[in-house]
C-alpha positions as CSV (number, residue, x, y, z in Angstrom):
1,X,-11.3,29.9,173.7
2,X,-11.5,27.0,171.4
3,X,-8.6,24.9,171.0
4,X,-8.1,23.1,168.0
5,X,-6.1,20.0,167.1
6,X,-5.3,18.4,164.0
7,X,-4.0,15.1,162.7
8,X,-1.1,13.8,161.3
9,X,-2.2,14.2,157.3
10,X,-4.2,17.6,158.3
11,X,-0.7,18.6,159.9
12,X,1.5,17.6,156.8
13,X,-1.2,19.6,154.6
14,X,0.0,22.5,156.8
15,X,3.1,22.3,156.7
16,X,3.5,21.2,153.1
17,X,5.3,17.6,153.9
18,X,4.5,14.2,154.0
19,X,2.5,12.5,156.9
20,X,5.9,10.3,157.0
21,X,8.2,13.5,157.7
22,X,5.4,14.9,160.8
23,X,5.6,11.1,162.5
24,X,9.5,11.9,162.8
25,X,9.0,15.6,163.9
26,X,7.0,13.8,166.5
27,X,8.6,10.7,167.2
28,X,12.2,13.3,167.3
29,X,10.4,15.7,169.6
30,X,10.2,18.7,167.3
31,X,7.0,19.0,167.3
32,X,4.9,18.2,169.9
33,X,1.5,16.0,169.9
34,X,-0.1,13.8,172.1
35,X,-1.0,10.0,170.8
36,X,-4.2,9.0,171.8
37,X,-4.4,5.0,170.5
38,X,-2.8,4.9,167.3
39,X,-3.6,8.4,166.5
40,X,-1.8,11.8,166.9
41,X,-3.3,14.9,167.4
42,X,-1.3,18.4,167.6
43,X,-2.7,21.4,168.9
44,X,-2.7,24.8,166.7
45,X,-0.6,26.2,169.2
46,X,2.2,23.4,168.8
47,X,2.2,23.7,164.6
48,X,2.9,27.3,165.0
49,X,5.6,27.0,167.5
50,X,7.5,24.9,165.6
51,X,7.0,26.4,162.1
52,X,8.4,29.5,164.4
53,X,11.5,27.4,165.4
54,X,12.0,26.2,161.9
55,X,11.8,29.9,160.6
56,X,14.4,31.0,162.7
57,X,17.1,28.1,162.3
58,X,16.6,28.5,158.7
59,X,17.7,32.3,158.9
60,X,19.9,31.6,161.4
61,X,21.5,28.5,158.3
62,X,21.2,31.1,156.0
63,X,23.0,34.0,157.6
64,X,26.2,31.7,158.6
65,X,26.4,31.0,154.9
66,X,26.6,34.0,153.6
67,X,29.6,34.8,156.0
């Protein structure tokens, strides 16, 4: 199975921010990358487990509101 990994701006494009806001997801630890030189690469895998995360604490915002 092919693995594939993406850079920061390919990231971003994904998850509809800016390259800025994916550097302090990865420099924070919620998401997860590896730096190889200067440059970032995150796995598939990683992108989706945190857009997962994200999913669920927004629901999780969402439903306390509405208390």
């Amino acid at each position: 199975m092919e693995k594939k990994f993406y850079t920061k701006k390919e990231a971003a494009e994904i998850l509809g921010v800016c390259t800025k806001t994916v550097e302090r997801y990865l420099l924070s630890g919620n998401l997860k990358g590896a730096k190889f030189g200067k440059a970032w690469k995150i796995s598939d895998a990683d992108i989706q487990a945190f857009y997962e995360t994200v999913k669920k604490e927004t629901a999780k915002t969402l439903k306390e509101r509405n208390k």
